[in-house]
N, C-alpha and C positions, 0 to 999 in steps of 0.2 A: 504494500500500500504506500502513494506518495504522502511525504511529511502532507503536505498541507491539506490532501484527502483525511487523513492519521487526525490530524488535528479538528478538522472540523466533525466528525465523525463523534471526539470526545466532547466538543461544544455543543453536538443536538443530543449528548446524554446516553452516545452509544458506548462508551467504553467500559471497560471489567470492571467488577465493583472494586473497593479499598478494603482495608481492616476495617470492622462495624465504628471503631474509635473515633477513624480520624474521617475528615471531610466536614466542608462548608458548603455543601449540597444548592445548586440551585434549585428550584421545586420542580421545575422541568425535567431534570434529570433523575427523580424518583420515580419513577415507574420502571426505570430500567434498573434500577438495584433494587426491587422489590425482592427479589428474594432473598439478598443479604438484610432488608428491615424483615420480612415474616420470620426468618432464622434468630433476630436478635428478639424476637417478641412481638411488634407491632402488630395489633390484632384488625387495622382498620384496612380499607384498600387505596395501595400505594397510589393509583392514580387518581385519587380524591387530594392530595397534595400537590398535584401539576395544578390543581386549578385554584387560583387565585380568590375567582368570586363564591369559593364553597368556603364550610368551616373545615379545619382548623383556619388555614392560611387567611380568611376574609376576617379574624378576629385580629391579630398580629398585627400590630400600627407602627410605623418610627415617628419619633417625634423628633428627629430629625439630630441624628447623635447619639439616641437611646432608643431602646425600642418600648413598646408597650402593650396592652393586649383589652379589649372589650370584654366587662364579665357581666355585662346586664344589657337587656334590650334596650335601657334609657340613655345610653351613651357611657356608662361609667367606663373608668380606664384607671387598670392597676398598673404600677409602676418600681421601679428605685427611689427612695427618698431622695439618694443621691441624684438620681434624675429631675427630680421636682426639685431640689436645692434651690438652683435659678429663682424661682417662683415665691418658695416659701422668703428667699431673704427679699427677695423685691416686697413682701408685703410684710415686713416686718420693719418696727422700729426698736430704739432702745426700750421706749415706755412699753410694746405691744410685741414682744419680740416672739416670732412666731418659730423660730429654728430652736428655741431655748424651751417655751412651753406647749409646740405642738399646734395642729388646729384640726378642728372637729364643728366642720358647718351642717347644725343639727338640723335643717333646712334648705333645700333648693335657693332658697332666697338668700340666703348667709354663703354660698361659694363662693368666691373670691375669684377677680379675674387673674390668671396663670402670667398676664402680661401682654404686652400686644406684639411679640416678637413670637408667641407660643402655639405650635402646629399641633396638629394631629395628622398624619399623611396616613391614606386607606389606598394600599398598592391594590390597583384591579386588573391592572394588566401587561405584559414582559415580552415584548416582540423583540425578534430579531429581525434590525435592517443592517445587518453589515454591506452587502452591497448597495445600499441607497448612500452611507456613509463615505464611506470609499471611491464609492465611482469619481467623483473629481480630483482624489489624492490621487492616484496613481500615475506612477511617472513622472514625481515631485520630490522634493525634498525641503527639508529645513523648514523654514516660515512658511512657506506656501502649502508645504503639506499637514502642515496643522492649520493655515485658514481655510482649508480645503474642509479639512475634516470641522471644524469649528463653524461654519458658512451652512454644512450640511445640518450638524445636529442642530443649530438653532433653526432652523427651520423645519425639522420634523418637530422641535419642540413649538414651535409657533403655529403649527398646524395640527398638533395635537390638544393646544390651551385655548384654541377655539372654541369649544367647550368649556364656556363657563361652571368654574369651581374647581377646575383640574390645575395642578400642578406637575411640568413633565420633565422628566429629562433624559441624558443619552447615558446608559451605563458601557461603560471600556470593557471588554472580558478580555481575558487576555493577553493582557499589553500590547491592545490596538490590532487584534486579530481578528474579536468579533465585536459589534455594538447593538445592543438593545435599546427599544425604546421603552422607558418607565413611567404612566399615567398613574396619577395617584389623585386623589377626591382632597382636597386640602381645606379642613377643620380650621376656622380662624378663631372659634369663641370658644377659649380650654381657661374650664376652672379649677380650682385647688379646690377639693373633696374633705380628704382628710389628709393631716401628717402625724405622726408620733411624735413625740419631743427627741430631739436631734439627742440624747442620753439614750436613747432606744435603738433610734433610725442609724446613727453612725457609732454605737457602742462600741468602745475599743479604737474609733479612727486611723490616723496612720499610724499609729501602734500594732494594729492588728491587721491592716489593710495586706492584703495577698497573702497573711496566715490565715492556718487553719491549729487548732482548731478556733471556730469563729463561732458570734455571738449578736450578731445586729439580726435587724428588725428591720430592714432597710426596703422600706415600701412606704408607697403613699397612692391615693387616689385622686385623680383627675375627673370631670367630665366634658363631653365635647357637647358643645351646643350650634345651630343652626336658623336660618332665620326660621318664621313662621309657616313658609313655604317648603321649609324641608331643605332648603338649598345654603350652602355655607357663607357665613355674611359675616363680619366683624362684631366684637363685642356690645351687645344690646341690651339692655334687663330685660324687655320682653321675647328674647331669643327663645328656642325652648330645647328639650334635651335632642340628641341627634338619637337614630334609631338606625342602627350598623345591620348588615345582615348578618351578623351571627356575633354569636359570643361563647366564651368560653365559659363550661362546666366547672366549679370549681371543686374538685375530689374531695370528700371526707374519708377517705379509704385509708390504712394504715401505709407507711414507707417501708422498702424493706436493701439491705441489699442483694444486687443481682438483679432489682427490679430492673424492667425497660423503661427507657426515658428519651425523650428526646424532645428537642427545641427548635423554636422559629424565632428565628431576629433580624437584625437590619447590622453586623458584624461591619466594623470601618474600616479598616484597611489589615490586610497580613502581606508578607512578603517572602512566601515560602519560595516563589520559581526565581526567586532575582536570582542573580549570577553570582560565583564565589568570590569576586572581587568587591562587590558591595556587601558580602557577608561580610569578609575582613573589615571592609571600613568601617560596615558597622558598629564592630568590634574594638577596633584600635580609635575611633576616630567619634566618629557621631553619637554613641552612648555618653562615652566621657564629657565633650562637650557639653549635649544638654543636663547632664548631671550638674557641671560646675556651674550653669547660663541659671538653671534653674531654683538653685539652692541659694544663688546669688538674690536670685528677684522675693524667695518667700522672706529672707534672712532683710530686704529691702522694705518690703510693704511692711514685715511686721514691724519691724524697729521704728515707721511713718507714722502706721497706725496708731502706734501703742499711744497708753492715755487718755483716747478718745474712744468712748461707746460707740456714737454716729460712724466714725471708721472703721470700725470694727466687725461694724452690721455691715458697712455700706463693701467693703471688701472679703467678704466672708466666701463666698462664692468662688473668686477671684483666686484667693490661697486654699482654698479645699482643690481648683481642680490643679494648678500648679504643685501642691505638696505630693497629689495624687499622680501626676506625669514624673515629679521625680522619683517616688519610690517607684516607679513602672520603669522607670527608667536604670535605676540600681537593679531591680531585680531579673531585667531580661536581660544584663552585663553577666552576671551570675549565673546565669541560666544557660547563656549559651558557651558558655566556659564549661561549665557541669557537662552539659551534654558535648562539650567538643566540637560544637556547629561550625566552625572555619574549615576544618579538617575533616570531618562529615562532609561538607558540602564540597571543596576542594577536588577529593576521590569522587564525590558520585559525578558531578563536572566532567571531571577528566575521562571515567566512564561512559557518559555519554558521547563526547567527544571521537572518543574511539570507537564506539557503534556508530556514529555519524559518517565517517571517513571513508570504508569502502562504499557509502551510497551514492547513486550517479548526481544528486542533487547537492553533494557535499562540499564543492566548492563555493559555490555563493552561499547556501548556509551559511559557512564558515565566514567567508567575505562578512556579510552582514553583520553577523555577531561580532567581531573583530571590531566592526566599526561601531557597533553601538556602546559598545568596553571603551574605544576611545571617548568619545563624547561624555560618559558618563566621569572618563577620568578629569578632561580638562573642566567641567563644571566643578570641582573640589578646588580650584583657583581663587575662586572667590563666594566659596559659600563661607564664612564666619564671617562677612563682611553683609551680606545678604541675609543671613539669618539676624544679624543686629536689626539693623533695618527692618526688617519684618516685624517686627518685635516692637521696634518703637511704636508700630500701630496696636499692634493684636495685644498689648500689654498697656494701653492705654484706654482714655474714654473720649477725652474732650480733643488730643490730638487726632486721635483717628475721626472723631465727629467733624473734624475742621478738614481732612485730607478727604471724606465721602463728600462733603457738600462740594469741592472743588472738582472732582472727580466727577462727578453726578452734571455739575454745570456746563463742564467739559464734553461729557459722552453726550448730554439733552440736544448737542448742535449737529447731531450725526443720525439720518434714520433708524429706528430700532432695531432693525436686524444686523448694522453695523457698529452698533456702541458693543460694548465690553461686556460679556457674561456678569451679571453682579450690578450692572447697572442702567437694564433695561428697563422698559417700564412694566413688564413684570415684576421688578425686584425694589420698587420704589415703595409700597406697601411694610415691606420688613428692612428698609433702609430708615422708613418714619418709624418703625418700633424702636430701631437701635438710635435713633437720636433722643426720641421721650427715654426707652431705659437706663439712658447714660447718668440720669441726675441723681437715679438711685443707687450707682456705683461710682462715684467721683468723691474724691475731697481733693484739693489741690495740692497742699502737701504732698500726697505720697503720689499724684501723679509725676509733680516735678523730681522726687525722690526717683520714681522706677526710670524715669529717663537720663537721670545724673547719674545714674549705674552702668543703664547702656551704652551712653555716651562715655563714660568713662572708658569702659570696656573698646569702646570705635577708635579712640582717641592712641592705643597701641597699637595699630594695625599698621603694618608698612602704608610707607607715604603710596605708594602704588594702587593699593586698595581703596584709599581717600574719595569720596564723595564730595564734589564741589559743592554740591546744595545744599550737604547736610553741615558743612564748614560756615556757609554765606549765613543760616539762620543760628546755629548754635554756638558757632566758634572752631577756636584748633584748640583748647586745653579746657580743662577742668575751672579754673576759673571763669573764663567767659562764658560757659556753657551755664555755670549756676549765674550769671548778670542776666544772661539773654533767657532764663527759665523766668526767673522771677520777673522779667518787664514783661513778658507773654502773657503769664499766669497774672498779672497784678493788674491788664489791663482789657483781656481778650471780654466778651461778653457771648462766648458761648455757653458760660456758665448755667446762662439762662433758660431753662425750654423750650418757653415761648421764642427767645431768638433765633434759637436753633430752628424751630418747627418755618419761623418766618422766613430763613434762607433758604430753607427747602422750595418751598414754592415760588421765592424768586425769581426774577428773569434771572440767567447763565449770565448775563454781563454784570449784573448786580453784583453778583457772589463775586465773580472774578475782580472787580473793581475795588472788594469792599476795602475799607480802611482796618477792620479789626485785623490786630497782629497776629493773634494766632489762626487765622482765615490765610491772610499775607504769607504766611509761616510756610503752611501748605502747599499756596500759588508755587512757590521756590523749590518746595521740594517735591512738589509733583511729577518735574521731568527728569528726578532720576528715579523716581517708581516708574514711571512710564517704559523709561530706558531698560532697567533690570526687570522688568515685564518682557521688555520686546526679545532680548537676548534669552530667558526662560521660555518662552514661543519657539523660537529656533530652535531650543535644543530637543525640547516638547516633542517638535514636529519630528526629528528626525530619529528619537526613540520612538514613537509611534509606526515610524516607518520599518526602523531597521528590529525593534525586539520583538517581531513576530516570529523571524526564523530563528531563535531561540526557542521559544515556545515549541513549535513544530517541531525541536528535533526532540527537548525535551520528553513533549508526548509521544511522540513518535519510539524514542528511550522504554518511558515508562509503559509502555504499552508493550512490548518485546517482553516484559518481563512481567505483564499481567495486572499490572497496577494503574489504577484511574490517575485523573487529573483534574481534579475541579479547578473551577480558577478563585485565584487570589481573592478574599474580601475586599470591595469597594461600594462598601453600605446599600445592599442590593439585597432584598430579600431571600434569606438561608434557609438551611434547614440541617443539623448534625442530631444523630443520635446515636445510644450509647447505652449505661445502665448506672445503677447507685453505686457508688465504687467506694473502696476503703485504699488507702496507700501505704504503703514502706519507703517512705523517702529515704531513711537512710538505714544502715545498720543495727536492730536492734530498736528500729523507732517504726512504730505502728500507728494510723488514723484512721479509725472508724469514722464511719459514713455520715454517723447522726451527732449532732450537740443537741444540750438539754439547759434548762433553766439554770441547771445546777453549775452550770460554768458562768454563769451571767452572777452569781453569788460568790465564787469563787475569787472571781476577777473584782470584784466590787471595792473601791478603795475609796469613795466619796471623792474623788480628785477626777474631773475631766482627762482624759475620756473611758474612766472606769469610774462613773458616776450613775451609776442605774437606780431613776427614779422612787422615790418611796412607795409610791401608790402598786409598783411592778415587784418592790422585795415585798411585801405586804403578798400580793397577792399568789408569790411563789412560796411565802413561808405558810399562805395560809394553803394553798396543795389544792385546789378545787380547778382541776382541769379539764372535766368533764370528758365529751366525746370529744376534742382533741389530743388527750391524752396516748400515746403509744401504748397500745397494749404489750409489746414485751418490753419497754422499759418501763414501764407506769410511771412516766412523769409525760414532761411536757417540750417535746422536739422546738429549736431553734430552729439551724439550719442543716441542710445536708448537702451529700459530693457526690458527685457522680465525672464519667470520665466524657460526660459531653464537648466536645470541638468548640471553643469560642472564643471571643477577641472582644477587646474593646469597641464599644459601639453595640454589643450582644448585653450590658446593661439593662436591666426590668426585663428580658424576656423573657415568655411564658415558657415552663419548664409542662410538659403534659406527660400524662402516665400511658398504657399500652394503647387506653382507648380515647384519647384526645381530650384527657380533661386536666387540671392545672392542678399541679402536684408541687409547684415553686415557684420562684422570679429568681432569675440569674441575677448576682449581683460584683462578682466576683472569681477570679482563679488563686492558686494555690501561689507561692512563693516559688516552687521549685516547675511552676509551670509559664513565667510575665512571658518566657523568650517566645513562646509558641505564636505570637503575630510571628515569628522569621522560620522556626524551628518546630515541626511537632516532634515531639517525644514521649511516644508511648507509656514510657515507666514514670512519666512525671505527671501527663497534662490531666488538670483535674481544672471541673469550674464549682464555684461555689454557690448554692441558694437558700433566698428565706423559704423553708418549712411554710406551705399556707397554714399547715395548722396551727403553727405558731401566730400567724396574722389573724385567723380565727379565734383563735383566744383572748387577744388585745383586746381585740374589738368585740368581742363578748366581756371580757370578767376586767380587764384591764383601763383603759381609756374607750369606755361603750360605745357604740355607732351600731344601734340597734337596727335603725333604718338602713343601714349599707346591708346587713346580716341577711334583712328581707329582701331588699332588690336582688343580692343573688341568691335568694332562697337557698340558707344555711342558715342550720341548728345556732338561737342565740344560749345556747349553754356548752 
């Protein structure tokens, strides 16, 4: 078979199944390994999973980062607390701090709006148009073969948004081999339901975060509302609840190990097929960095913070998800050490390589790869120079509010299918959330703090590296950089909402003209975002072009030897499944499957973040667990492991048992498992989730929510 027959072959889901462990399944591809899920337990029929608009898969939401799942006909949507963070500190003050004592709207009328940045996406449908995609790359290279490809997908996605309420876009398989088109039904009016008090929701935090054994509660409730007419409409009070076509069952059945399990989520990115030379860099090069970038910014903001309640709320979000990237980041350095992953990957490379050689196609194979290896080497030229930069925006509120409205002013004088992904007028709806959200994640201080860091950090890069823009507005040293922060900051009036929301609907010449400094700020350093956009395009285009014939010889590899290929997560709806799994991490050390109340007592020290609430030791001392109770442990299950396939982005997804009903919510993997976005490893990779029957209990005997009990019809005892 030719590689690229070989390949596409494994892209419509024809190829040999994997170990039952491992795989990020698309749902298309399950009816061809139905007989590896029947063998592993699944009692349902596999090609009820290809389809999108049936249950399980029509229940499964992303919220765009995280995933989520419908467990009542009224809209409701369970979650990660960690998911709903965003939401719960947006609507929290010092005085009313809702992450410290929870929320529990004992009424439809008491939901809380989620924010106006806040989705619900309901995938209905996953075509493949590679060749609609393609037809005008080919026979291109560099910038043209990514405007090629870029010209095409907005315009399948423009012809698919025609359809009022839909949100679409083009998903990559393969590193530019195949492309899907993705329509999703887009939810604008998402309330906060309920949360546990953040002493429950994140119990143990980055303490315990990718250990096991673990002890959180890390779930919250959302609902998705719609106008009157059924149809998705912005935040309204006379909205009313949305009605999904299906929802999830939610099991009162006992856990066991060995049980069958498996998951559907919206998984963000993994990078198992990259090539041995980005494993290495991995390795040597891009973990370390953002360990030291990272550690830098939380060890920033807190030291700005400190002192102030209002900072503290207002950046809370901000350092839970930064503390949470650097332990992710320590731990998949660790991880791929343990497992060997340079030297794994290295031999199986060179393996394939040598299967590759005597085939008549082996020359440009090779050709291509070679040249995609280059490309990827000279872009390490000036990536810490590029990642500062990057940062200054994505680590700010009121800079980057000032570099969208310039940006925004800029693309509005260009038809919309020529402005810039991000800033069409599609995208101008969730550009006015992030300009209102910003007021509740600002203080000045430790804005100007996080940028006197990165600049600091710019400020040692070979003169080579150097930014004219970013010199002309901040300075060449550390001195001028703090003069020219504080005349910004002391004098900018983006501070304001209202001003902010006023530039948005300005005329483009307005904005571009304005006199405010930190607007001016932006004007200046616009073209050289522009510039390191355009050079990122190039190179874009031209690994799109050339790592397909990787890919093909890859599957073409793994297929000689019987083994599938799914491709890489890129937050596209999955599907792994697996069983309740117990681990031997190491010598002499054992993890069973299930925790219990009793580790949440254990661990209890009245000290953040082993501070578990009175009303929750009360109620475990007082032992009344009812039918959530485990009947072989007779207490009361936390969370459990199983050896489900999943990555960041796979966050709140529903965990279901043999027969499609919700047995968890992912929330988490194991320590000896962060590296598995690069690496899987069987003897390691485990994911972690809340027990619902542990979330049944809460919500029974604990902080009650008698009404949610009813909506999914579950025992309130």
């Amino acid at each position: 078979m030719a590689l690229r027959s070989a390949l596409l072959a494994s892209a419509a889901g024809l190829s040999l199944g994997a170990h039952a462990d491992e795989g990020m399944w698309m749902p298309s591809q399950l009816p061809e390994i139905s007989a590896q899920l029947e063998a592993a337990g699944f009692k349902g029929d596999p090609k009820d999973l290809a389809v999108l608009t049936k249950p399980p898969m029509s229940a499964v939401v992303s919220l765009g980062g995280c995933t989520a799942s419908f467990v009542s006909p009224q809209g409701l949507v369970v979650t990660n607390h960690h998911c709903a963070y965003g939401a719960i500190q947006l609507n929290s003050t010092p005085e009313s701090n809702l992450l410290t004592n929870g929320f529990n709207a004992a009424t439809r009328a008491q939901e809380v709006s989620a924010g106006p940045a806040a989705r619900v996406l309901v995938t209905e449908s996953f075509d493949r148009i590679t060749d609609r995609i393609l037809a005008d790359a080919r026979g291109k290279t560099g910038r043209a073969y990514y405007d090629a490809v870029d010209a095409a997908s907005k315009a399948a996605v423009a012809e698919c948004e025609q359809e009022a309420g839909y949100r679409c876009s083009v998903a990559n398989m393969y590193y530019g081999t195949d492309f899907y088109l993705v329509k999703q039904l887009e939810l604008k009016d998402i309330r906060l339901v309920y949360a546990p008090p953040e002493s429950i929701g994140s119990y143990g935090d980055e303490i315990d975060n990718f250990m096991w054994p673990r002890h959180s509660g890390d779930f919250a409730f959302y609902r998705a509302y719609v106008g009157k007419d059924g149809k998705p409409a912005p935040f309204a009070q006379d909205n009313v609840p949305y009605q999904p076509k299906a929802f999830l069952e939610v099991s009162t059945d006992p856990v066991a190990e060995g049980d069958f399990t498996m998951l559907a989520g919206y998984p963000g990115r993994t990078f198992r097929h990259r090539t041995a030379a980005e494993f290495a860099d991995q390795v040597q090069s891009q973990l370390p960095a953002r360990i030291d970038l990272y550690g830098a910014l939380i060890e920033t903001i807190e030291g700005a913070a400190a002192g102030s309640a209002d900072a503290g709320v207002r950046y809370a979000s901000q350092l839970a998800s930064l503390e949470n990237g650097l332990k992710r980041a320590r731990g998949e350095l660790e991880g791929l050490g343990r497992s060997d992953a340079v030297d794994v990957k290295a031999k199986d490379e060179a393996a394939m390589l040598a299967w590759l050689a005597p085939r008549a196609d082996a020359a440009a194979t090779r050709a291509d790869i070679d040249a995609a290896q280059a490309v990827i080497a000279r872009s390490h030229a000036t990536r810490e120079r590029d990642t500062l930069f990057a940062t200054m925006r994505s680590q700010t509120q009121l800079l980057k509010s000032a570099l969208q409205l310039q940006r925004l002013a800029a693309e509005r004088g260009k038809p919309d299918p020529e402005r810039e992904r991000g800033y069409q007028q599609r995208d101008e709806a969730l550009i006015e959330a992030s300009l209102k959200q910003a007021q509740r994640r600002y203080e000045p201080a430790v804005e100007k703090a996080v940028l006197a860091e990165l600049l600091s950090r710019y400020f040692s890069l070979p003169a080579d590296q150097r930014i004219a823009e970013v010199e002309s507005v901040f300075g060449t040293d550390a001195a001028q950089a703090k003069a020219a922060l504080d005349a910004l900051y002391a004098s900018t009036k983006l501070g304001d909402e209202a001003e902010r929301l006023r530039l948005l609907a300005a005329p483009p010449a307005e904005v571009a003209a304005s006199t405010d400094p930190l607007l001016q700020a932006a004007a200046k350093l616009l073209p050289a975002e522009l510039r390191i956009e355009d050079a990122d395009k190039a190179q874009e285009g031209e690994l799109l072009r050339l790592r397909p014939a990787y890919m093909r010889a890859l599957i073409g590899y793994r297929q000689s030897q019987g083994s599938a290929v799914y491709p890489d997560a890129n937050s596209t709806l999955r599907v792994s499944y697996g069983k309740v799994s117990s681990l031997d991490p190491r010598d002499g050390v054992h993890y069973g499957p299930l925790t219990t109340v009793r580790g949440i007592v254990e661990k209890h020290t009245g000290v953040v973040p082993f501070d578990a609430p009175r009303p929750l030791r009360d109620a475990i001392a007082k032992g009344d667990f009812g039918s959530t109770a485990d009947p072989v442990l007779g207490t009361q299950t936390v969370n459990l492991m199983t050896n489900l396939d999943t990555t960041g982005g796979n966050s709140g997804s529903p965990v279901l048992d043999a027969n499609g009903r919700l047995i968890g919510l992912n929330f988490d993997s194991n320590w000896e498992a962060v590296s598995a976005s690069w690496m899987y490893d069987p003897r390691y990779k485990r994911a972690i989730h809340v027990d619902v029957r542990y979330l049944r209990w809460l919500l029974a005997k604990v902080y009650p929510a008698p009404r949610l009990l009813e909506e999914m019809k579950l025992p309130a005892e």
